[in-house]
C-alpha positions in Angstrom: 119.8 71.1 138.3 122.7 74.0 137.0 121.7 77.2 137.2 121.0 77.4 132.7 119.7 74.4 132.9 116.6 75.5 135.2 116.6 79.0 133.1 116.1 76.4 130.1 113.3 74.6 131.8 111.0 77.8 133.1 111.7 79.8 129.4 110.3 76.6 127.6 107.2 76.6 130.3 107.1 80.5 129.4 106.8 80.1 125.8 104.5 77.6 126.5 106.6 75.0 124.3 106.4 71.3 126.0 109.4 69.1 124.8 110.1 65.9 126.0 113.4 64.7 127.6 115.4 63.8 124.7 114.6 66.8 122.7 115.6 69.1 125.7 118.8 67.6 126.2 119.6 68.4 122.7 119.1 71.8 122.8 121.4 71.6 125.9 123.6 69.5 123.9 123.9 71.9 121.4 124.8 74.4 123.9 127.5 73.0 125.9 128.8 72.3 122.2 128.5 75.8 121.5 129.9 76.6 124.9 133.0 74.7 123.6 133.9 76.1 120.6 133.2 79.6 122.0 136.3 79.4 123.6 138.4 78.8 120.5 136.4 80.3 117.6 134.7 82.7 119.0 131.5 82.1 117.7 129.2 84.6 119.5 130.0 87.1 122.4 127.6 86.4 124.5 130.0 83.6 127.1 127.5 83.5 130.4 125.6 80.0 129.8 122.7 81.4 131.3 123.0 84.1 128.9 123.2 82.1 126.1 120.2 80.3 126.6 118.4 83.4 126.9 119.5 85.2 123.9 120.2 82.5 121.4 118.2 79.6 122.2 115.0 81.1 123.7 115.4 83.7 121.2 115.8 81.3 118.1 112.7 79.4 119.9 110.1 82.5 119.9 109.4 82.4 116.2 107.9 78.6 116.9 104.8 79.8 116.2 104.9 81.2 112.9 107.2 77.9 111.8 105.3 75.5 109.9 106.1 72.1 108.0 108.2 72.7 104.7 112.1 73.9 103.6 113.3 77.3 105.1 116.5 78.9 104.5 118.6 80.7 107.6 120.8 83.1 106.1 123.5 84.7 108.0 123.3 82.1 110.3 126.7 82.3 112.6 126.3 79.2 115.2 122.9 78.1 113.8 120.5 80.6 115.0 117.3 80.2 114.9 117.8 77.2 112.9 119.5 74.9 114.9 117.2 75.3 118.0 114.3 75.6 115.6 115.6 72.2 113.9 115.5 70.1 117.2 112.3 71.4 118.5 110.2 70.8 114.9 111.4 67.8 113.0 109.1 68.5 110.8 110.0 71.3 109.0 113.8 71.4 107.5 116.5 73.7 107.9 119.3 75.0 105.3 121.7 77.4 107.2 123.7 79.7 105.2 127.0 81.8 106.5 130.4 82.7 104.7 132.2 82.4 107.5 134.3 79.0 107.1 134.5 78.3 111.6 131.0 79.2 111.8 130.2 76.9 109.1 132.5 74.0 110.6 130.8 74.7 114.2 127.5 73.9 112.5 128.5 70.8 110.7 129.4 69.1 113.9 126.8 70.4 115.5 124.6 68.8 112.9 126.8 65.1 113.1 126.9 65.1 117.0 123.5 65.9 117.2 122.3 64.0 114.7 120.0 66.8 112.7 118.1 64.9 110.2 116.6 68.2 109.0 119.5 70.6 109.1 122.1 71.3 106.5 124.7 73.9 105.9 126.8 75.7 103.5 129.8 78.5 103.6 128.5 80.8 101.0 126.9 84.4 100.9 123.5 84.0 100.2 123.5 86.3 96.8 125.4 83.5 95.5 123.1 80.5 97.0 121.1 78.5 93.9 118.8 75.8 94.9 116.0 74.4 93.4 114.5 73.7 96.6 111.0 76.6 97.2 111.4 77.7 100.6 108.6 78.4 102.7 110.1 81.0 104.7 113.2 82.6 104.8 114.9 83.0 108.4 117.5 86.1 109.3 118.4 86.8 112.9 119.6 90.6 113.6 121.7 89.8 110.2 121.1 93.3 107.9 118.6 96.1 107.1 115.3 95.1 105.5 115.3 96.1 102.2 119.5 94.5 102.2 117.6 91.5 103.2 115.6 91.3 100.4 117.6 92.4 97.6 119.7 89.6 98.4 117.2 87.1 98.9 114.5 87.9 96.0 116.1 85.0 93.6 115.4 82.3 96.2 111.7 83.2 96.6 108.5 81.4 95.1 105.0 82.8 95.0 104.0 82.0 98.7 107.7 82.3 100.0 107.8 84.4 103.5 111.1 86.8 104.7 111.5 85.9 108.3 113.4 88.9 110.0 114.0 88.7 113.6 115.0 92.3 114.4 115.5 94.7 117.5 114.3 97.9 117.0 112.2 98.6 113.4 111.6 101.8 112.4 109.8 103.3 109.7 112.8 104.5 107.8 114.0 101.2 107.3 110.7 99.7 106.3 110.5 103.3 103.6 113.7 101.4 101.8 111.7 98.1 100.9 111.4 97.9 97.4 108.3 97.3 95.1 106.3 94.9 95.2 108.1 93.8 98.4 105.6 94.6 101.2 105.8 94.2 105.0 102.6 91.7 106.0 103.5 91.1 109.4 105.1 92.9 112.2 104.6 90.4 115.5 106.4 91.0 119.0 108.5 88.4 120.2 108.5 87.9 124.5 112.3 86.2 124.9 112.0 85.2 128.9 114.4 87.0 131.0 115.2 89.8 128.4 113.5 93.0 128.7 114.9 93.8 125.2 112.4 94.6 122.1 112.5 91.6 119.7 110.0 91.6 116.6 109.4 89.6 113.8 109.2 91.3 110.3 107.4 89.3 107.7 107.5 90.3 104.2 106.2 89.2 101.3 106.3 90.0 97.1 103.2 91.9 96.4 103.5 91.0 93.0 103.8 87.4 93.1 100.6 87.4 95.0 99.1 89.5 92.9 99.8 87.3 89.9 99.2 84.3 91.6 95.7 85.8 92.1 95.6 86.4 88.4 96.0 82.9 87.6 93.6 81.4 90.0 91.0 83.6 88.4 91.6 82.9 84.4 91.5 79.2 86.0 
C-alpha cells in the first residue's frame, strides 16, 4: 500500500469512521483527480499526497459528526472541501458547492461526473448572489472569511432551524464581538485532524431571532 494510501486508512480508523471498499477508493479517486489538476490549475497549495489527505480530506471528514441527513450549502468551496469528501462518505445528506472561481468550479464538475456524486452539485457564483428555494440544513465554510463576513453573506439563504458551519483555525473573541444580532454562536467544538498538530474548530451559529419566533409560534399553537 503507497505511503497516502496507508495515511488514508489509519486517519479513517482515527476518526473512528468505517467505510467500505468502494467508498474509500472514491475518496482516493477524488484525490489522485485532484492530484491531477493541481498540476495545471492550481487548485490548492498544498502538492505532498500525503499532505493532502491530511489537510483536505481528513480535514473535510472531521465535521462527520455534526452532518446529518438534509441539503447543505459549501460556500467558498475551492476543490470541494468539505463537501466533496463529506458527499462520498454520507449519501445521505446532499451537497451544493458554491465558488466564483470558473477552474475551481470546472475541477468540481468532473469530479462530480467521474465520480459519479449523486448528491453533489456546483455552481460558479459568489454566494451573496446564490437564490434557491432549497432550506438548507447547515451551511458549510472551510477557513473561507471572518464570522460575522460569513454571515452577512449568508443570512438570505437561511430558514428557522438553518445552522452556519465554520471550520476555522484560530477563533478569537474579537471576531466572535463582530457577529451581528440576533446571530449567536451555539457551538464551538474542536476538531482532532490525524497527523496535524494544528488547531481546527468548528463554529456553529445560529439566528437568535428565528428561534425565538419560531418559539413564539409553537406556543400561540
Amino acid at each position: 500500500m503507497s505511503d497516502y494510501l496507508q495515511t488514508l486508512s489509519d486517519g479513517l480508523a482515527s476518526l473512528n469512521i468505517e467505510l467500505d471498499a468502494k467508498t474509500e477508493a472514491r475518496l482516493i479517486a477524488y484525490l489522485e483527480l485532484l492530484i491531477k489538476w493541481n498540476k495545471a490549475y492550481n487548485l490548492t497549495a498544498v502538492r505532498d499526497p500525503e499532505q493532502m489527505v491530511r489537510r483536505h480530506l481528513l480535514d473535510s471528514l472531521s465535521v462527520l459528526p455534526w452532518i446529518e441527513s438534509g441539503d447543505y450549502l459549501d460556500v467558498g468551496a475551492g476543490a470541494g472541501l468539505p463537501s466533496i469528501p463529506l458527499s462520498i462518505v454520507y449519501p445521505g445528506a446532499r451537497f451544493h458547492a458554491i465558488d466564483s472561481n470558473g477552474k475551481k468550479t470546472r475541477f468540481m464538475q468532473q469530479a462530480q461526473i467521474e465520480l459519479g456524486l449523486d448528491n453533489f452539485s456546483v455552481s460558479c457564483e459568489r454566494v451573496q448572489q446564490h437564490r434557491t428555494d432549497t432550506v438548507y440544513r447547515g451551511i458549510l465554510s472551510r477557513a473561507f472569511a471572518a464570522a460575522s463576513d460569513i454571515v452577512d453573506w449568508c443570512q438570505h439563504l437561511m430558514g428557522t432551524d438553518t445552522q452556519i458551519m465554520a471550520m476555522k483555525a484560530v477563533i478569537d473573541d474579537a471576531e466572535l464581538s463582530q457577529l451581528p444580532k440576533p446571530f449567536k454562536v451555539v457551538g464551538l467544538h474542536p476538531l482532532r485532524v490525524p497527523g496535524l498538530d494544528e488547531t481546527r474548530q468548528l463554529l456553529i451559529i445560529r439566528n437568535a431571532g428565528a428561534d425565538a419566533r419560531a418559539q413564539e409560534d409553537k406556543t400561540i399553537d
